[in-house]
C-alpha positions in Angstrom: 51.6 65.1 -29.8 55.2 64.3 -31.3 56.7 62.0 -28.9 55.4 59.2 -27.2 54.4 59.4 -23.3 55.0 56.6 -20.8 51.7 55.9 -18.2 51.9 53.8 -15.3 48.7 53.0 -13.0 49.2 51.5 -10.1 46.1 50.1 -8.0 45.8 47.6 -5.2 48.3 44.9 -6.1 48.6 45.5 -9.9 50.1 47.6 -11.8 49.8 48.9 -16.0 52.4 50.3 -18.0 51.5 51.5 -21.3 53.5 53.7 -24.0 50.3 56.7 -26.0 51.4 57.7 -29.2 48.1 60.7 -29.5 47.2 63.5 -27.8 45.0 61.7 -25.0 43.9 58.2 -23.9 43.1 55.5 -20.6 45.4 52.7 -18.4 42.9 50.7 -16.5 44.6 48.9 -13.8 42.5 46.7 -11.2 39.3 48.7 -10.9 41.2 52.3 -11.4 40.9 53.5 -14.4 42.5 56.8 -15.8 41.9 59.2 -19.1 43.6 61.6 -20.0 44.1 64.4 -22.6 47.2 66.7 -23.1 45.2 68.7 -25.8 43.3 70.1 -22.6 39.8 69.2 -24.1 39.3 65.7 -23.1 37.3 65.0 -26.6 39.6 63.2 -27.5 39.4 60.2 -25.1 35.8 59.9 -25.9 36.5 58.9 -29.6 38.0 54.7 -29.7 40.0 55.1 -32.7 39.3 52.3 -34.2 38.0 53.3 -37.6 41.6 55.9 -38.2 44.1 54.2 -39.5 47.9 55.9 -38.9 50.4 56.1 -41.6 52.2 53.5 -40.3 49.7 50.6 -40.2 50.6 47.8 -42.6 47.5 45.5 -43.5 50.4 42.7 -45.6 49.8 39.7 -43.5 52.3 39.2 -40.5 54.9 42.2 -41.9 53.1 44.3 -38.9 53.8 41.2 -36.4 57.5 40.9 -37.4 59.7 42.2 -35.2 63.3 41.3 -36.2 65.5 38.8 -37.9 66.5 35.9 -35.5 70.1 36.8 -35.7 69.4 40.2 -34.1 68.5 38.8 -30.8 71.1 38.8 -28.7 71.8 36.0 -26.3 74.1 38.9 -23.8 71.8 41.2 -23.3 68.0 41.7 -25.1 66.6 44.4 -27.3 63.7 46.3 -27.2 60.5 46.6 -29.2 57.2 48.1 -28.6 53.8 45.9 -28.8 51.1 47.9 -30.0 47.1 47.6 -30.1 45.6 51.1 -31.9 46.8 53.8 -29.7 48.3 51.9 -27.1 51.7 50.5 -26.8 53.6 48.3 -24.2 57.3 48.3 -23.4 58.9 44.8 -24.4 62.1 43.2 -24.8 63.1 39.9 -26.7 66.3 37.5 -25.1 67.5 34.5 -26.9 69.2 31.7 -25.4 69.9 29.3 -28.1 67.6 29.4 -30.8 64.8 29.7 -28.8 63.5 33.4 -28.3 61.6 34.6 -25.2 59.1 37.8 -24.6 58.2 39.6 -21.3 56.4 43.2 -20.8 60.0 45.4 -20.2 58.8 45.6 -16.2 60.3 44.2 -13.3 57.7 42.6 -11.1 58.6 44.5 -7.6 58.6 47.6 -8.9 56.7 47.7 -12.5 58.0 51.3 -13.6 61.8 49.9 -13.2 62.5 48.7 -16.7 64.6 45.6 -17.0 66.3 47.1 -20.5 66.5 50.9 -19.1 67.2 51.1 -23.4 71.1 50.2 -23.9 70.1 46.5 -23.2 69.1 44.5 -19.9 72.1 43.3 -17.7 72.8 39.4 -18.4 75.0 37.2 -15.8 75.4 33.6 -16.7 72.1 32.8 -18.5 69.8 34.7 -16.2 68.4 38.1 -17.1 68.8 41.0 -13.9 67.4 43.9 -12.7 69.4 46.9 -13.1 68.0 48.7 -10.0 67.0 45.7 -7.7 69.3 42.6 -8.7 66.5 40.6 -9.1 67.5 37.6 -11.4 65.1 35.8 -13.9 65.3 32.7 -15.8 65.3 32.9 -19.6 63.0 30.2 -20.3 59.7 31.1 -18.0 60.5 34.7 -16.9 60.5 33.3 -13.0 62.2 35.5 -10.5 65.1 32.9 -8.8 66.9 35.7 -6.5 65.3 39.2 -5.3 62.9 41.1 -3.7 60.6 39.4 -6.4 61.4 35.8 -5.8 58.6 33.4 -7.2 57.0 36.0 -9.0 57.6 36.1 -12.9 57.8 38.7 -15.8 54.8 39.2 -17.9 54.9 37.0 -21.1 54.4 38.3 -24.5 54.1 35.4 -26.6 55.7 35.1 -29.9 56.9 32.8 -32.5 60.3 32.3 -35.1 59.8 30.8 -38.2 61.7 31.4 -41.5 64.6 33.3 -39.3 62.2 35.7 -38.2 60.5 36.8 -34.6 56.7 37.9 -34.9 54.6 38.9 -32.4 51.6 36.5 -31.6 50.2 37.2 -28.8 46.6 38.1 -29.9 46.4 41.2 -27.1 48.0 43.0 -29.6 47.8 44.1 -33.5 51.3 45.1 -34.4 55.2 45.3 -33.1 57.0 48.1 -33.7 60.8 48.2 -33.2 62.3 51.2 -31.2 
């Protein structure tokens, strides 16, 4: 498969959003889980993948955890990057305020197929980040839902850390961050 394939499961009040980069694969969400196969075989999703390496793995320290420079992050709006674990990859965005540099799942909590940066960068008023399609308005810091259908709920954290000018990807769920 050439081009990778957004999945979205949604069962009883949870929801998983993942991005598959091969020809088949599996979103659990809650107790549902699907697999899937566009080579029309299925064999596919019975192999874990973990012992093929692509071309693009990179085994030199935290270079596959790096995600940007700092002074790519922009404070107006956020950018967009991919969190990867073998075949599986989630939709994220980056928004700085400051120096510090925040992380959530590219998802908006009421509906978790809306994407907050629909991929020209996610609406900013004032400090807080906003949903495109709902108006539901975040704060930078925590991710928590101030004003919307979503009020008190918060976007899905991805933690991550600057040092030496650069953003890397630590949160341990995943192996690598790929820029989109």
């Amino acid at each position: 498969m050439s081009d990778p394939v957004d999945v979205t499961v949604d069962a009883d009040d949870e929801s998983e959003s993942v991005r598959i980069h091969d020809d088949g694969g599996e979103v659990e969400a809650g107790d549902a889980t699907v697999r899937f196969s566009f080579s029309g075989t299925g064999d596919d999703v019975q192999s874990s993948g973990d012992d093929e390496q692509s071309p693009d793995d990179n085994d030199d320290g935290d270079e596959p955890r790096r995600i940007v420079d700092l002074d790519s992050v922009p404070t107006d709006s956020t950018l967009v990057f991919e969190a990867r674990d073998g075949r599986r990859g989630v939709n994220c965005i980056l928004h700085r305020s400051g120096d510090a540099v925040a992380a959530w799942r590219n998802s908006c909590p009421h509906q978790p197929e809306v994407p907050l940066d629909p991929g020209r960068g996610a609406i900013v008023r004032g400090d807080q980040l906003v949903c495109h399609k709902h108006g539901a308005q975040f704060e930078p810091d925590d991710g928590v839902c101030t004003h919307g259908p979503c009020a008190g709920d918060a976007l899905d954290s991805i933690e991550i850390s600057v040092r030496d000018g650069d953003v890397y990807l630590t949160d341990e769920r995943f192996e690598r961050a790929d820029r989109r």
